[in-house]
Every structure is written in structure tokens, then in C-alpha cells.
N, C-alpha and C positions, 0 to 999 in steps of 0.2 A: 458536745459530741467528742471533743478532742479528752476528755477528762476518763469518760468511760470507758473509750480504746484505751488509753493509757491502763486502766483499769483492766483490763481483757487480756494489754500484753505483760501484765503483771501475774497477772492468772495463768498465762500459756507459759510460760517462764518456771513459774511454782508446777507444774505439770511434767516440762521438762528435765527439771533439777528429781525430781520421785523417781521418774524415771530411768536415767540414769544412775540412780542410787543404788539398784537393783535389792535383791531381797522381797520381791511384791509376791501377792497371791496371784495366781492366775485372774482370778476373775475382779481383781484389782487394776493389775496390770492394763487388760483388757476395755476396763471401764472408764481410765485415765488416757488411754489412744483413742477410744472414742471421742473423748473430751477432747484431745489436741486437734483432731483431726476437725473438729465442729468449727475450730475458732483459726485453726492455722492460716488460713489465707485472707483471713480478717487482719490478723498481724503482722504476715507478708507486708498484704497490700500496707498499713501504716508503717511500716517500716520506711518502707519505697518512696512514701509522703515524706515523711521525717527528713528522710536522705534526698531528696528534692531540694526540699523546702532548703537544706544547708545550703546546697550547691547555688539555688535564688539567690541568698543571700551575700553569701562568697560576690557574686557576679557585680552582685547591685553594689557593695564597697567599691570593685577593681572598676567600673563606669563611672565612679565619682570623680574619680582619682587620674583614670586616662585622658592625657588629652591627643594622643594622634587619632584621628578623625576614621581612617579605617577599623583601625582596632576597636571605637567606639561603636561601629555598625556592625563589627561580628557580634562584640557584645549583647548590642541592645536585641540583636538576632536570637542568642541562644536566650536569652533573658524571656523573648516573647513565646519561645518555645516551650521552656520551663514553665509558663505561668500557663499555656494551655495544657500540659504533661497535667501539672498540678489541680487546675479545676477537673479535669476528664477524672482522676485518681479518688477525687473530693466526692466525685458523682457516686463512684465506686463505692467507695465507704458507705454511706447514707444506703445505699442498696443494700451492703453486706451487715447493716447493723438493724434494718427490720427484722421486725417479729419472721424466725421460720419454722415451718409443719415440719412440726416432730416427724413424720412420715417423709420426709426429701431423701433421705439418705435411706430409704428400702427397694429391696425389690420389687418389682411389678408384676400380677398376672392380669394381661392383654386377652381379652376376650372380642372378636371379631366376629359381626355375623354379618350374613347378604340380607339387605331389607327391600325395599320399592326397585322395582326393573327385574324379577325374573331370574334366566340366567344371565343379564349383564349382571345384576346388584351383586352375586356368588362372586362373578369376575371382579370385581371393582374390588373387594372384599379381597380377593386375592391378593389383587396390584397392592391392596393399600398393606398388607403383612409383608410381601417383598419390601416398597418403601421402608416399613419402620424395621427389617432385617438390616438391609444397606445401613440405613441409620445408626443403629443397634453396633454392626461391625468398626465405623467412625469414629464412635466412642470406645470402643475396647468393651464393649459389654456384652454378655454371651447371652444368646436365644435356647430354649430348650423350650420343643413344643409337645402339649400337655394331651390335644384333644383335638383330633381332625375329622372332618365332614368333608370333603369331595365334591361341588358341581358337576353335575353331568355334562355340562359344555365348560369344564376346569373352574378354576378358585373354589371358593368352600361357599358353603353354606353359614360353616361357621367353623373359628379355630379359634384354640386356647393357647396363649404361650408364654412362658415365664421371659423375663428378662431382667439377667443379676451385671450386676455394677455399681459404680460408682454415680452417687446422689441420681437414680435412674428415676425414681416417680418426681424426683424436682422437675425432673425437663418433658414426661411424660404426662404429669397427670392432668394436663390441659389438654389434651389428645381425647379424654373421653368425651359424646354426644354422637351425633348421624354425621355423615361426610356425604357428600353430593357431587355428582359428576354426568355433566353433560357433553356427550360424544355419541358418533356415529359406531354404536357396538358391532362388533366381531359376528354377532348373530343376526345383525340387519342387512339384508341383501338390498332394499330398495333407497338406501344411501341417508337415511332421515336419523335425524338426533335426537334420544332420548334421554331423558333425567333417571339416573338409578342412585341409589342410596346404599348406602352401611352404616353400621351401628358399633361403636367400639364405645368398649369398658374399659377402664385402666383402674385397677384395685392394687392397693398397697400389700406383702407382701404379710400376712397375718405370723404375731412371733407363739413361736412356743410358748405354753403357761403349766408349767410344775406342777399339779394339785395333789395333796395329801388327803384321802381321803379315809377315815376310820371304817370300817366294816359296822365297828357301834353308832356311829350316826346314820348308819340304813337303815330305814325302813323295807321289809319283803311284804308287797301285800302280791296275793294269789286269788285267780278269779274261777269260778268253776264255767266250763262252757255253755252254754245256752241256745235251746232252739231242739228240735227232731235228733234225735239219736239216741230215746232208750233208755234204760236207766243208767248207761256213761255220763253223761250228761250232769248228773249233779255230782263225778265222782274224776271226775278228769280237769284237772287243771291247766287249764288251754293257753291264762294269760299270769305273766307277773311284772306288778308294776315298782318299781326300786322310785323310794323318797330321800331325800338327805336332810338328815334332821340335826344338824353341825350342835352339841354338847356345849360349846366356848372351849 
């Protein structure tokens, strides 16, 4: 483990030396902040290991070495502090060094609808878009909604809503399936608890794709209409269907 971080802060290091180099293309520039930005707190955090581990060390000499008896217990104190700093850190790593979805670091669109219960399931549907606003504002991530549907007794039927930030579908995109809520609704006068439901989507945030297409790798084909109208009918071109037939 320790071999490939080292490896990684060799890498983030070759990344930062480019960069301050200056002279890059934009879309160079751009694609090497990507890159630091992917591994940066992978490298933090081994830094902070690294710099631990010395400070262990340091400690565990000066205990050898001490002998007034207080001093040996603040010691053995920070010592046992350090070595739990140190596994907590150790956990950390092993976390930050699985495989991660290319997809973590995109934006999201949040699709919410009311399913089982009526107008509570609209309502719950509601609550649950308030929730992940609040949520949403905690992280510094901005909401911007796409597509709203209205309950007739409030929340939606259904709402669509973007949300941009930072690694946002990492922390989201376990959010998506039904959510369930059992409560006495706002619509029940005779005090009884129902189960209502919603359904949330969380979609990664699809990128732009450039395509160059030649006019010569089209195909035009044209359909004459068909059925009652006359002699128009074999002389009117009603439909056209476009092939792409890519040359190499």
C-alpha cells in the first residue's frame, strides 16, 4: 500500500512542478487540475501519515531514554494518541485508494416523484426535495430546478433538479430507489397512520460529445405519403429519413 502512495505522491508532485511551469494549453492546463484534484487528498492524507509516523517515532526514542516517572506518563500518553491518530489515518487511506466511479465527481439530475399515498406521497415528495436542498446548501452546492409538478394539497407530483458541486453523485447517488414514510398526514382528519412512498432518481450529469459529421456520409432517403388524398399522394414527400454511413 505504502509503495503505490509513494507512487501517487510522485505523480501529484510531476503534476504540480507542469503546472507551475506555466506555458500549458488550456485544455492541458485543465486536464492536469483534474488530475491533482482526483489524488490531492489522497496525498494530503499520506502526508499527515508520514508526518505522524515521525513525530511516533521521535516520542518512542525520548521514552527510552526518560527516566522521571511523570514525564514518562505524558509520554506514554501522546504515544497512545498517536498510534490511534495513526490506525484512524491508515483506515482512511485503504478507503481513499479503492477503485472510484468515474462518475463521483459530476453533477447530478435529481428526479423526484410522489408514488403510494395520494396527496401525502406529493407531500413526502416535497419534504424529501426540501431535505436534500438543506443538504445541498451544507455542502456549498447549488440547486437549480429543472421541472416542477405541483400537488394539489402542496409538494409535487414530481420535480426535476440539478445539483452542481463538488464530488456531488459520490455522496448522492445512493439516494436513488422509493423512500417510505409512516405518519399521521396533514390530509387525515381521523388521526390514523399511513405508509406513503417516493421514488427518486439520481443520474450523473451526461458530458458534452463533439461529433463531426460529413454531409457525404449522409444518407437522404424520402418517403412519398400514403393512404386517401388523391393524386398528392404519390407526389408529396411527407417523410425523410437521414442514415450515416461514416466513409473511414
Amino acid at each position: 500500500m505504502y509503495d503505490r502512495l509513494s507512487l501517487i505522491e510522485k505523480q501529484y508532485q510531476e503534476i504540480q512542478d507542469k503546472l507551475s511551469s506555466g506555458g500549458l494549453e488550456v485544455k492541458e492546463m485543465t486536464s492536469l487540475l483534474k488530475e491533482s484534484s482526483s489524488i490531492q487528498e489522497t496525498v494530503e492524507t499520506y502526508r499527515f501519515f508520514k508526518a505522524k509516523s515521525e513525530e511516533l517515532k521521535e516520542l518512542e526514542v525520548m521514552i527510552v531514554d526518560e527516566e522521571d516517572p511523570e514525564l514518562v506518563e505524558m509520554l506514554q500518553l501522546e504515544i497512545d494518541r498517536l498510534n490511534e491518530v495513526l490506525l484512524k489515518t491508515e483506515d482512511k487511506l485503504k478507503i481513499l485508494l479503492l477503485p472510484k466511479d468515474p462518475n463521483d465527481d459530476k453533477n447530478v439530475i435529481v428526479d423526484i416523484k410522489g408514488a403510494a399515498g395520494g396527496d401525502e406521497g406529493n407531500i413526502f415528495a416535497g419534504d424529501l426535495f426540501r431535505m436534500y436542498s438543506k443538504y445541498a446548501e451544507s455542502k456549498g452546492w447549488k440547486i437549480e430546478v429543472l421541472d416542477a409538478m405541483e400537488g394539489s394539497m402542496g409538494g409535487y407530483t414530481s420535480i426535476e433538479f440539478m445539483v452542481s458541486g463538488k464530488l456531488v453523485y459520490s455522496f448522492l447517488k445512493y439516494e436513488s430507489g422509493t423512500h417510505r414514510v409512516q405518519r399521521v398526514p396533514l390530509t387525515e382528519s381521523m388521526g390514523r397512520i399511513h405508509t406513503s412512498t417516493a421514488t427518486v432518481h439520481v443520474m450523473p450529469e451526461a458530458e458534452e460529445i463533439e461529433l463531426d459529421i460529413k454531409w457525404d456520409d449522409i444518407r437522404v432517403d424520402t418517403y412519398n405519403s400514403s393512404g386517401p388524398g388523391g393524386q398528392s399522394v404519390n407526389t408529396t414527400k411527407s417523410a425523410v429519413r437521414l442514415t450515416h454511413e461514416p466513409s473511414g
